[in-house]
N, CA and C atoms as a LAMMPS dump frame, in Angstrom:
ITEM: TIMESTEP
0
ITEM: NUMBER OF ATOMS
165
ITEM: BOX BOUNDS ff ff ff
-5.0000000000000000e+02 5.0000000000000000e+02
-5.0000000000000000e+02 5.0000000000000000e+02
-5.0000000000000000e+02 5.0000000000000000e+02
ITEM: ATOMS id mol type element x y z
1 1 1 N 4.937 -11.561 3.75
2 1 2 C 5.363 -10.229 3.384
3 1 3 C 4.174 -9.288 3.586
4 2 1 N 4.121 -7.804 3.88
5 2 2 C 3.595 -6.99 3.972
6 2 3 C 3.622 -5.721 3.053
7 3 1 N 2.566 -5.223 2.701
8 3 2 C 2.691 -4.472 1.799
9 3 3 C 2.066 -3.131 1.609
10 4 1 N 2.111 -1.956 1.411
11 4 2 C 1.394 -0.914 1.571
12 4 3 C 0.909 -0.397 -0.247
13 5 1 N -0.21 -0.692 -0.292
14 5 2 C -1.274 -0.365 -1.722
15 5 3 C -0.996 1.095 -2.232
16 6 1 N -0.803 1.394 -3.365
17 6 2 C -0.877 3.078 -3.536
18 6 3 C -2.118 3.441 -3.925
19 7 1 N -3.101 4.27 -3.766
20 7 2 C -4.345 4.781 -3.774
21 7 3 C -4.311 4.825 -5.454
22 8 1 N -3.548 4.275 -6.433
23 8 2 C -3.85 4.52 -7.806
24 8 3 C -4.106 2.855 -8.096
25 9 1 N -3.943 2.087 -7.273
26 9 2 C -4.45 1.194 -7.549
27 9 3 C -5.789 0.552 -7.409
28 10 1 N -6.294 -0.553 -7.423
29 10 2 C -7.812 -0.787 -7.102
30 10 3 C -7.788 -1.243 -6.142
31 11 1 N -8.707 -1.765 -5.132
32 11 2 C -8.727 -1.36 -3.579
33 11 3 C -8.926 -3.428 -3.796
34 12 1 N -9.105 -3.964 -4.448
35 12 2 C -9.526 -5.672 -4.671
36 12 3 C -8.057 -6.38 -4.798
37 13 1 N -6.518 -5.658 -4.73
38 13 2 C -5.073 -6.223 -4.858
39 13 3 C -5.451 -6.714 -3.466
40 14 1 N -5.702 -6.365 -2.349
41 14 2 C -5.604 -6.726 -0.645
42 14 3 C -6.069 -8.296 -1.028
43 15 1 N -7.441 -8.271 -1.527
44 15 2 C -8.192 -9.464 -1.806
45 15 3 C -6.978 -10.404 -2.479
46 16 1 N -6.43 -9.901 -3.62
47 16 2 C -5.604 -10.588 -4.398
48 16 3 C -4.242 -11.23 -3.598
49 17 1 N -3.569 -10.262 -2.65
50 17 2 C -2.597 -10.537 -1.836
51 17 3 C -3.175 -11.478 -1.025
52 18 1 N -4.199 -11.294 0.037
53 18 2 C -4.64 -12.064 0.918
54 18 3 C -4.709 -13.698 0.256
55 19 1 N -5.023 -14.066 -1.165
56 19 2 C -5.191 -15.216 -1.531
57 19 3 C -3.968 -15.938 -1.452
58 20 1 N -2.998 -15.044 -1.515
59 20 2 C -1.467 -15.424 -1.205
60 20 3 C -0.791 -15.441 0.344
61 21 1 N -1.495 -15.717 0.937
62 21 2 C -1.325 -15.011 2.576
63 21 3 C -0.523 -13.85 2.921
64 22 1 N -0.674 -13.01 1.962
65 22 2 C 0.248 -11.656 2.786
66 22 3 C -1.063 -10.714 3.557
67 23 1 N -0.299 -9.492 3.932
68 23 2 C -1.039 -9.06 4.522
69 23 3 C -0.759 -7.542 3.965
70 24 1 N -1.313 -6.975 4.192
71 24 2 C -1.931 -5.158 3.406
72 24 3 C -2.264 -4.202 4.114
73 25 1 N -1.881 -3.154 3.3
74 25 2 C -2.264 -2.123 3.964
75 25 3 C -2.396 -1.291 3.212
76 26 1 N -3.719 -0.63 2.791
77 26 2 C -4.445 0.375 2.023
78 26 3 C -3.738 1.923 2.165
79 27 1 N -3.088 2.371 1.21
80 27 2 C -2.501 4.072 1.676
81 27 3 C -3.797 4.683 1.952
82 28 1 N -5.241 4.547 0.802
83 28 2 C -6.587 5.458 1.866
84 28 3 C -6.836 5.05 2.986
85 29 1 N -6.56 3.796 3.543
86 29 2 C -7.027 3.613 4.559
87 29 3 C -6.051 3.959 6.206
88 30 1 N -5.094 5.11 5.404
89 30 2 C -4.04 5.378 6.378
90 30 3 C -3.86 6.465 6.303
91 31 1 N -4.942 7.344 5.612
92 31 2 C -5.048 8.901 5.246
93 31 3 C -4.025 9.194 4.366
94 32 1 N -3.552 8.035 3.42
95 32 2 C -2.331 8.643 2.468
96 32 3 C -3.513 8.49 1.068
97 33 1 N -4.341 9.08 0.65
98 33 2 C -4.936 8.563 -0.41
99 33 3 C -4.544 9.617 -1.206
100 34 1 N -4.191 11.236 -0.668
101 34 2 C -3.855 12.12 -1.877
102 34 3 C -2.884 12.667 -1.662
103 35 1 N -1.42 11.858 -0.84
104 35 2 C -0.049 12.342 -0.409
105 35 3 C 0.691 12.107 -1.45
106 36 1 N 1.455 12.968 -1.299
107 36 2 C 3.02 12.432 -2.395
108 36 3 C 3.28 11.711 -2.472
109 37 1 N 3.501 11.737 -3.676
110 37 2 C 4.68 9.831 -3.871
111 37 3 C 5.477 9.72 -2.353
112 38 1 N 6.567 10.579 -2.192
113 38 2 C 7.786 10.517 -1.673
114 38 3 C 7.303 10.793 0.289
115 39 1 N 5.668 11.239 0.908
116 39 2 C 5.33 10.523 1.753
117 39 3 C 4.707 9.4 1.857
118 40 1 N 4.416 8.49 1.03
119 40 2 C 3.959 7.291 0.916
120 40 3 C 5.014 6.348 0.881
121 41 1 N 5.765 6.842 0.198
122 41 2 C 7.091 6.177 0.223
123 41 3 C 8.138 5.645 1.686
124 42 1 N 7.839 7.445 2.572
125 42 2 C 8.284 7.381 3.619
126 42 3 C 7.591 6.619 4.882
127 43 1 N 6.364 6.168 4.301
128 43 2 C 5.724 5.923 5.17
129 43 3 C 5.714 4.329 5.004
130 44 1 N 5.99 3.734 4.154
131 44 2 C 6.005 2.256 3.68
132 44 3 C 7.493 2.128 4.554
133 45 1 N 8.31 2.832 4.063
134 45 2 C 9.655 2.573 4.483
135 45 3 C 9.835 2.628 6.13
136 46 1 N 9.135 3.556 6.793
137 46 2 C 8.788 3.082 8.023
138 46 3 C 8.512 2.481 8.688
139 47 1 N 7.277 1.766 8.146
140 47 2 C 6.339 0.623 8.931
141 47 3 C 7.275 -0.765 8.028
142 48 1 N 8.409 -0.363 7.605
143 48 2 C 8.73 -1.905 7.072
144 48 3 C 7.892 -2.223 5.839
145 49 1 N 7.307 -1.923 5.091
146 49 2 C 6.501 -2.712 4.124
147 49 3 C 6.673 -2.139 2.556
148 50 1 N 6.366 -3.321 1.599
149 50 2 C 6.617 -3.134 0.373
150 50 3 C 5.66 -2.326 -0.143
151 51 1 N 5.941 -1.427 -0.943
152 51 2 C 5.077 -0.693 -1.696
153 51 3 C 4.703 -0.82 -2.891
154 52 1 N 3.73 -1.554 -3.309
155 52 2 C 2.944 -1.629 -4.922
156 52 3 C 2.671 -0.276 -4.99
157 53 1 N 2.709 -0.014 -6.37
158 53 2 C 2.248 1.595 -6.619
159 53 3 C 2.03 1.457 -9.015
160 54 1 N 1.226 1.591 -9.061
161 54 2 C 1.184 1.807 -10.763
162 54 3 C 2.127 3.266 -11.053
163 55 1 N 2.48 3.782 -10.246
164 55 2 C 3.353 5.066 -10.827
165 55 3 C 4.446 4.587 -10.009
């Protein structure tokens, strides 16, 4: 499974996922670090991937 991080989380879940073999994808590291919920959203839903988010 694949997953896209929300910038309110801590940047060490990738580490945590990876121990599980998934694979990640950082919203700062995709220039979503201070976008809306609802483009982060759109943007997970795009690329296919699950979105962890604390909000």
């Amino acid at each position: 499974m694949k997953f896209l991080i929300d910038a309110c989380l801590p940047r060490d879940v990738a580490a945590l996922l990876a121990t599980y073999r998934h694979l990640s994808v950082d919203a700062r590291d995709v220039g979503l670090g201070r976008a809306p919920d609802p483009e982060i959203a759109a943007y997970a839903r795009a690329h296919q991937l699950c979105l962890l988010t604390e909000d």
